[in-house]
C-alpha positions as CSV (number, residue, x, y, z in Angstrom):
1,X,-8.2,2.5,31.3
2,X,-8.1,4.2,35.1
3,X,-5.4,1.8,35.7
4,X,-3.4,1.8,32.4
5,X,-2.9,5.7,33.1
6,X,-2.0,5.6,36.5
7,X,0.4,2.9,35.9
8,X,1.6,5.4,33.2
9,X,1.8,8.2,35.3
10,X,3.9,6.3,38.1
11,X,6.4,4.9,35.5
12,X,6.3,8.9,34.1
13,X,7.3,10.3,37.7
14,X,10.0,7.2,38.6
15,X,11.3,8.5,35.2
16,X,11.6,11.9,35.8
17,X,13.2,11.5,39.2
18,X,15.5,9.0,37.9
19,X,16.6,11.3,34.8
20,X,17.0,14.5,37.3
21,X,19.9,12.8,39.1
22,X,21.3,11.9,35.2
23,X,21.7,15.0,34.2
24,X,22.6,16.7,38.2
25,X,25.4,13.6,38.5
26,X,26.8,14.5,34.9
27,X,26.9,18.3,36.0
28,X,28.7,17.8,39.0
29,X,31.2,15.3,37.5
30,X,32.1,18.1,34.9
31,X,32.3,20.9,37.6
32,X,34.0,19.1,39.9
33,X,36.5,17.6,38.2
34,X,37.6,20.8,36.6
35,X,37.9,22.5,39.6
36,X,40.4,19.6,39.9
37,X,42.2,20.5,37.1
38,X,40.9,18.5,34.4
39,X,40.9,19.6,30.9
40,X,37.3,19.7,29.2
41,X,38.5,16.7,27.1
42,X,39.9,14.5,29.7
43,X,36.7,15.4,31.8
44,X,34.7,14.4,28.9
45,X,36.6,11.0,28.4
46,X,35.3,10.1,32.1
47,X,31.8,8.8,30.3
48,X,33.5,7.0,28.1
49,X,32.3,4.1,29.7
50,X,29.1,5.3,30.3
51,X,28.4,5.4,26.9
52,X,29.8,2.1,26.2
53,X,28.3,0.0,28.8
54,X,25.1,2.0,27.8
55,X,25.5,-0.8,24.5
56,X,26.1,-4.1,26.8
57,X,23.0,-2.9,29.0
58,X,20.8,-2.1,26.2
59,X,21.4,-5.5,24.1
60,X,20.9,-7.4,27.7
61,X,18.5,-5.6,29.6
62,X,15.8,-5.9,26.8
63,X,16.0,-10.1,26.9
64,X,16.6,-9.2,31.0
65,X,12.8,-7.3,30.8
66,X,11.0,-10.3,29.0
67,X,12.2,-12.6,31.5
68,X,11.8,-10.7,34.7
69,X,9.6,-7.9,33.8
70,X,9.9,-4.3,33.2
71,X,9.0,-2.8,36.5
72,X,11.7,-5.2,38.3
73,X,14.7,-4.0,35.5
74,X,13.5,-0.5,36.3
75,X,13.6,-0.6,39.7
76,X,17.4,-2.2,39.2
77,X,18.8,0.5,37.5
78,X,17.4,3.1,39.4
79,X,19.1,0.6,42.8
80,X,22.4,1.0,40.6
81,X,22.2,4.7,40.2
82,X,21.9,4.8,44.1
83,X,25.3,3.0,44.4
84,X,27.0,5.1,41.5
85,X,25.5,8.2,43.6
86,X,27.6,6.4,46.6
87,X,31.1,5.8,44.9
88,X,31.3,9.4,44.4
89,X,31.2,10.5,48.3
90,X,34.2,9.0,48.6
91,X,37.8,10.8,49.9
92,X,39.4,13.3,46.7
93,X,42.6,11.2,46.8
94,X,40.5,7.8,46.0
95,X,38.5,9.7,42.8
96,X,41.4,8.7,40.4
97,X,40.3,8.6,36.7
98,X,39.6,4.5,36.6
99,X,37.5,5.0,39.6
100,X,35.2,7.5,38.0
101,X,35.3,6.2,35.3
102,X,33.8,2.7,37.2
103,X,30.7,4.8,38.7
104,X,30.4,6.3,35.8
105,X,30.0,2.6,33.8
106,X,27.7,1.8,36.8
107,X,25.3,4.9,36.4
108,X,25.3,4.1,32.5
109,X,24.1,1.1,33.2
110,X,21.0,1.7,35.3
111,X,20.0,5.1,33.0
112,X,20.3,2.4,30.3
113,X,18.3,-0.3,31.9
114,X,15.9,2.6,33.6
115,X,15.1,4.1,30.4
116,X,14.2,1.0,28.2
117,X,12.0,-0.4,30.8
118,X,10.2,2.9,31.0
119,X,9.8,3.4,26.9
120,X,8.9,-0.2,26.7
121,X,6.6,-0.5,29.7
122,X,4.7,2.4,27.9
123,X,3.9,-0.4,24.9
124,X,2.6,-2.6,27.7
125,X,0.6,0.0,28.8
126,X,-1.0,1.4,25.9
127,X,-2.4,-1.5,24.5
128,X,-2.5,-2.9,21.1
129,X,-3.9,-1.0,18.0
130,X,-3.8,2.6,20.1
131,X,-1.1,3.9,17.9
132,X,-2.4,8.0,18.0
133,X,-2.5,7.3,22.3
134,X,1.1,5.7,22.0
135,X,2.9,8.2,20.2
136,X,1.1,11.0,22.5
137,X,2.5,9.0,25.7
138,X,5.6,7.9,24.1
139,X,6.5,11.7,23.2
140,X,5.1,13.0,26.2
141,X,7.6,10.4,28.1
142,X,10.8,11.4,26.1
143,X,10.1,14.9,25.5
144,X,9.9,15.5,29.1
145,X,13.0,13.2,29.8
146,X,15.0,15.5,28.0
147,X,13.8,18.3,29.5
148,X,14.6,17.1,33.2
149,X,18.3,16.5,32.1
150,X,18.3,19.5,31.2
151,X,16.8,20.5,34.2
152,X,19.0,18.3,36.1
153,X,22.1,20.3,35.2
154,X,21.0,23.5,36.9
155,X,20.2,20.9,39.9
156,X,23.4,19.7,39.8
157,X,25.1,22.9,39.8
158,X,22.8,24.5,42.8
159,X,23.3,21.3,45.0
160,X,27.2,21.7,44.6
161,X,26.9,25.2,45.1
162,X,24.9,24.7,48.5
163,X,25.6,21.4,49.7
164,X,29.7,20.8,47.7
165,X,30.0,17.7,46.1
166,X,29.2,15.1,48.5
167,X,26.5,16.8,50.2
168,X,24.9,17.1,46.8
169,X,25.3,13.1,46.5
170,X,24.1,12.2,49.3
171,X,21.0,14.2,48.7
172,X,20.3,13.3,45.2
173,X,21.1,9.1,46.1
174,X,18.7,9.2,48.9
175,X,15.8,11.3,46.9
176,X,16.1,8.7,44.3
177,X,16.3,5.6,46.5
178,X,12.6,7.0,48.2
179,X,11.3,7.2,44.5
180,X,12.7,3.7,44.4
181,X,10.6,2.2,47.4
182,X,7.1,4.3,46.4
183,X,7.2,2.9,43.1
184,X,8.0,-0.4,43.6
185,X,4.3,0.2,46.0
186,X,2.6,1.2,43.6
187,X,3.4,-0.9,40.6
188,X,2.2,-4.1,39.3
189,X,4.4,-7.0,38.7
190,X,5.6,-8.5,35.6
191,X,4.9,-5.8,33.4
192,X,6.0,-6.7,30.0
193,X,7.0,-10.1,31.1
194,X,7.2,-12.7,28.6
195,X,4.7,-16.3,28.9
196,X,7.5,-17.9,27.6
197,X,11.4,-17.5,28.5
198,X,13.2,-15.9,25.6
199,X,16.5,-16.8,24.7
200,X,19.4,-14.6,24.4
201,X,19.9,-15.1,20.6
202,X,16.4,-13.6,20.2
203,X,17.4,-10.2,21.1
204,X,19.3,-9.6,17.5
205,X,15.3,-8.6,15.9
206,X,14.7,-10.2,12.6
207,X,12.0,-7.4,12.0
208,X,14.0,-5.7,8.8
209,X,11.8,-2.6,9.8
210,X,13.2,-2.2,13.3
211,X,17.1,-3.1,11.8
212,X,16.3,-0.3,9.5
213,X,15.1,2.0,12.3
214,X,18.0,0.5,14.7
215,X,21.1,1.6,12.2
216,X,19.2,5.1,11.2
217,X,19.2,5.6,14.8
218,X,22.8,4.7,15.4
219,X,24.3,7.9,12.8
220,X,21.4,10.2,14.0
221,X,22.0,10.5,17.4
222,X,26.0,10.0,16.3
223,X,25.1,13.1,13.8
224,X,24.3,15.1,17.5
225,X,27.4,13.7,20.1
226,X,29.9,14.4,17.3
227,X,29.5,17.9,17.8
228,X,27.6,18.2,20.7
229,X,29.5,16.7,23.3
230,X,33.0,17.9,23.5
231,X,33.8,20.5,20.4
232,X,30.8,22.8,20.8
233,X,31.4,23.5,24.8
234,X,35.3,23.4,24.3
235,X,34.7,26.0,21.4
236,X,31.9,27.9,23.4
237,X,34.8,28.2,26.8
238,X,38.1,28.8,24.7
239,X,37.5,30.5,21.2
240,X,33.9,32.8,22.4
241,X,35.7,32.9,25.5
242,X,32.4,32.0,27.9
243,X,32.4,31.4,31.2
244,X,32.4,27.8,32.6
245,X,28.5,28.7,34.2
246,X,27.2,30.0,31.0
247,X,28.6,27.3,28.9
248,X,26.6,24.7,31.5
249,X,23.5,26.7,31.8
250,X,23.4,27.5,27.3
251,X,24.1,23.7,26.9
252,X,21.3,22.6,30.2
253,X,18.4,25.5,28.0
254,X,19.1,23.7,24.9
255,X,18.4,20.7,26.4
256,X,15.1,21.6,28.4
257,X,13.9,23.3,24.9
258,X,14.5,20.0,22.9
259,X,13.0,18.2,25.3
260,X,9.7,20.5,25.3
261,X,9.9,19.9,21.6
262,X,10.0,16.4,21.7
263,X,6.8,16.1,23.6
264,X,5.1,18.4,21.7
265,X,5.8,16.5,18.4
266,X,2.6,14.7,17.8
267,X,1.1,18.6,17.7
268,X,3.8,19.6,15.3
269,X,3.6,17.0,12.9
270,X,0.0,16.5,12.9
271,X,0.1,13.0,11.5
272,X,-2.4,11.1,14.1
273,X,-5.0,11.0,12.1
274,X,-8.2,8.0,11.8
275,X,-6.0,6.7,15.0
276,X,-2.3,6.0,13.2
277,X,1.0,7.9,14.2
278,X,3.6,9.2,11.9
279,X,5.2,6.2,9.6
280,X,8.9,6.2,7.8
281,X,7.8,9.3,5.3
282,X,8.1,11.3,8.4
283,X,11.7,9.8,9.5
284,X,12.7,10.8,5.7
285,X,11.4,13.8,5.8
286,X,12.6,15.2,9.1
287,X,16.3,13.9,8.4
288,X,16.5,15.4,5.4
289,X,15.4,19.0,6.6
290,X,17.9,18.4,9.4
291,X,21.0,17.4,7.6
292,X,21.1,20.9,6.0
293,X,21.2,22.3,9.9
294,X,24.8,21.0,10.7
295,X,25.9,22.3,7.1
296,X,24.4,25.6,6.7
297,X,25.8,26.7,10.4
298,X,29.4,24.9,9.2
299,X,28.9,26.9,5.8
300,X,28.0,30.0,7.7
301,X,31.3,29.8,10.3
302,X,33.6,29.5,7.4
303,X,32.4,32.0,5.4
304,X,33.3,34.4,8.8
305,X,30.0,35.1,10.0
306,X,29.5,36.5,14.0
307,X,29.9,32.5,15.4
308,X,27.9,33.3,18.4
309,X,24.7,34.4,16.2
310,X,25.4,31.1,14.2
311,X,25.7,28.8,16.5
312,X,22.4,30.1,18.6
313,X,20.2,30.4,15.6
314,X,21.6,27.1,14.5
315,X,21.2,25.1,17.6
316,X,17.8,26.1,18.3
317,X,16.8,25.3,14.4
318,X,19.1,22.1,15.0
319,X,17.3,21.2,18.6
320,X,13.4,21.6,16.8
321,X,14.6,19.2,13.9
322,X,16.4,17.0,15.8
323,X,13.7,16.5,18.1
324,X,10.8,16.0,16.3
325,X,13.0,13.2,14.3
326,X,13.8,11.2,17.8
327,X,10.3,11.7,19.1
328,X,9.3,9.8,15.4
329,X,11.9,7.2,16.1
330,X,11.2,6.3,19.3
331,X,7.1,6.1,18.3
332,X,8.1,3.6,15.8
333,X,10.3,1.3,17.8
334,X,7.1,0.6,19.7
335,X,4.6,0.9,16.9
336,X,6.7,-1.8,14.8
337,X,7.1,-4.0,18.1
338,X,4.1,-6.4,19.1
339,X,3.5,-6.3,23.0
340,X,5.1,-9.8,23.4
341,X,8.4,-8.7,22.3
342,X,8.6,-4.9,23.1
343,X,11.3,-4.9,25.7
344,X,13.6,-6.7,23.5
345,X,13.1,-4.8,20.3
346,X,13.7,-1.9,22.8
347,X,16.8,-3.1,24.0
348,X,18.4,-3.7,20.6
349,X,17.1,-0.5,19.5
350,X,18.3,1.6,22.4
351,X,21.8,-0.3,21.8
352,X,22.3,1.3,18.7
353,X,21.1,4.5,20.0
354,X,24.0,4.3,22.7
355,X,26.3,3.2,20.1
356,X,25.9,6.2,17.9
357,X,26.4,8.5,21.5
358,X,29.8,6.6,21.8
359,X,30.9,6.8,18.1
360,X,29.9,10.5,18.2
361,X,31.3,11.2,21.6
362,X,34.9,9.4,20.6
363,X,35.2,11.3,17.1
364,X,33.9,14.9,18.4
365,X,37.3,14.9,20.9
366,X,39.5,13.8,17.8
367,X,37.7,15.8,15.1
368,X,37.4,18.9,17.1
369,X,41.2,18.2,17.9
370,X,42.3,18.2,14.1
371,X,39.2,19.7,12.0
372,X,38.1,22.2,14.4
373,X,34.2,23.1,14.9
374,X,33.6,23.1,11.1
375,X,35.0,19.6,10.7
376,X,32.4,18.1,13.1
377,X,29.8,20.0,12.0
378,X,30.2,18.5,8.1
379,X,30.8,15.1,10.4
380,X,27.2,15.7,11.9
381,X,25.5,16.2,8.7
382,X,27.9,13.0,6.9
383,X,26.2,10.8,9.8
384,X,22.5,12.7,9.2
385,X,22.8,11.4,5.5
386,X,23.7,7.9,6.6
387,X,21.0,8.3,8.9
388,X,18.2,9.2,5.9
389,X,19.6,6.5,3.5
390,X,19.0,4.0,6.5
391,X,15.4,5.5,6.6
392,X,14.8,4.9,2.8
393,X,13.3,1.2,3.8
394,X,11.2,2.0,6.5
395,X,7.5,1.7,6.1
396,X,4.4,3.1,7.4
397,X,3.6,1.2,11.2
398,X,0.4,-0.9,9.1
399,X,3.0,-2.2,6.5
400,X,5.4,-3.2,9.0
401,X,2.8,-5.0,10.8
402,X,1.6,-6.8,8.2
């Protein structure tokens, strides 16, 4: 048990340090590059292939995990995220838009690989039939993910601010490779490492629970980037007329609060009782109350109501909904895996979760461009429906086990 929770607690803090330079690299790429003279758009196309390489590395770095174990994919991607950290330091005259665009493939690729090893090697960890422990852990993990994003934004922002942009790069690539060598100490090898070699093929699950779970992921976090990632900062600078700071630091609070939300969802909820976590009632339930967020705020805009009350009160409601949903998803990935298989249901899992962020981060540019705020909005709650249809099959973690 002693061990379990310290190996927890080591894969927790290699986590957090890891996601801090995820969200500081992302904030300096967007305040850097519009002190350039980028548009908000074309700065936001630059993670393009972040978010598609975030597909590749998901479907792959699962079967990866099996074979080689989780502690030595995690200890990859956060290796990778040093190098992406690197590209960036170079001269302004060699930063051109496929360049960036390359460290920014490269850093979506270890955050990728970082984050299912961690979310899986909590499975591993665990240990079989502890399902109230594992969705505490599991929460407490992604909850607090979120929330160092967020916090990573404001670290971002002060690092530039102090240090400019390369100074701030430097920093954050050699705090992270130092995380790199402690916990590579303190580790044990092959964590979640197969007996047997897994072949590729048997990454595609043929679990009809975790397909279920896979596609409802896909539209709900789609439901989120549609709106989330291009028209709701473009509308906050241009049409309220904020500030680039405030934008940043309102979109970074959001973040830390959903995050805090996340990990407090087993509390919320209050579904781990006689030792069992929440079950696909709760994914139904929780997508249904939050496909009338998106709505009610596009409702609400149209009928000419102040849009900065709107959208505050409606992204906070959004945030608490949102989250507790995730947190209930990314319980049941692991609750429906068996420990054998884990980083692999993980992997597939995770790849439609990055597919719904590039579907969603794709249409919010051209939506926002042609439907305005409202049209994304009634696109976020179109993709929460899909995402509650897809939950209609999904059964309690004993069921799916069975």
């Amino acid at each position: 048990m002693k061990d379990s929770l310290k190996n927890y607690l080591v894969v927790t803090a290699g986590y957090w340090a890891f996601t801090i330079t995820d969200g500081a690299i992302r904030m300096l790429v967007v305040l850097y590059f519009h002190q350039l003279g980028y548009s908000p758009f074309e700065v936001a196309m630059l993670f393009l292939f972040y978010e598609f390489f975030g597909i590749v590395t998901n479907l792959v770095g699962g079967w990866l995990g099996a074979r080689i174990g989780l502690n030595l994919t995690m200890h990859i991607g956060m290796a990778m995220q040093v190098v992406a950290l690197l590209m960036l330091t170079v001269p302004d005259v060699w930063l051109s838009v496929p360049y960036v665009m390359a460290a920014q493939a490269l850093s979506g690729i270890a955050k990728d690989l970082n984050k299912m090893s961690a979310k899986a090697s909590v499975k591993t960890l665990a240990g079989e039939g502890q399902e109230s422990k594992l969705f505490k852990w599991v929460a407490v993990l992604t909850g607090s993910k979120n929330a160092l994003k967020g916090a990573g934004f404001f670290v971002g922002a002060a690092l530039l601010q102090w240090l400019g942009f390369r100074g701030a790069l430097y920093t954050l690539a050699g705090s992270l490779a130092l995380v790199l060598v402690i916990t590579a100490v303190l580790l044990p090898s092959g964590v979640g490492k197969m007996k047997s070699k897994p072949k590729f093929t048997q990454v595609f699950s043929n679990t009809p629970a975790i397909n279920w779970l896979s596609a409802a992921r896909f539209f709900l976090f789609g439901s989120r980037d549609v709106w989330f990632v291009v028209a709701l900062p473009v509308f906050l600078y241009d049409v309220l007329g904020w500030d680039f700071m405030r934008v940043g630091g309102f979109l970074a609070l959001w973040v830390i609060g959903y995050g805090f939300v996340q990990a407090a969802a087993p509390k919320l909820i209050r579904k781990s009782h006689h030792g069992q976590g929440p079950g696909g009632g709760t994914a139904r339930l929780t997508a249904l109350v939050l496909m009338l967020v998106p709505a009610g705020i596009a409702l609400a805009l149209e009928r000419g109501l102040d849009p900065t009350q709107v959208l505050i009160i409606g992204l906070v409601i959004f945030g608490i909904v949102f989250a507790v949903n995730s947190a209930v998803h990314s319980y049941l990935i692991l609750a429906y895996s068996d420990a054998e298989k884990v980083s692999m249901n993980v992997g597939f899992y995770y790849m439609a979760n990055a597919g719904g962020r590039l579907t969603g981060t794709v249409l919010s540019g051209w939506a926002y461009q042609h439907q305005g705020l409202d049209g994304c909005l009634w696109w976020s709650a179109g993709f929460v429906a899909a995402a509650l249809a897809l939950s209609l099959p999904l059964p309690d973690v004993k069921t799916a086990k069975t």
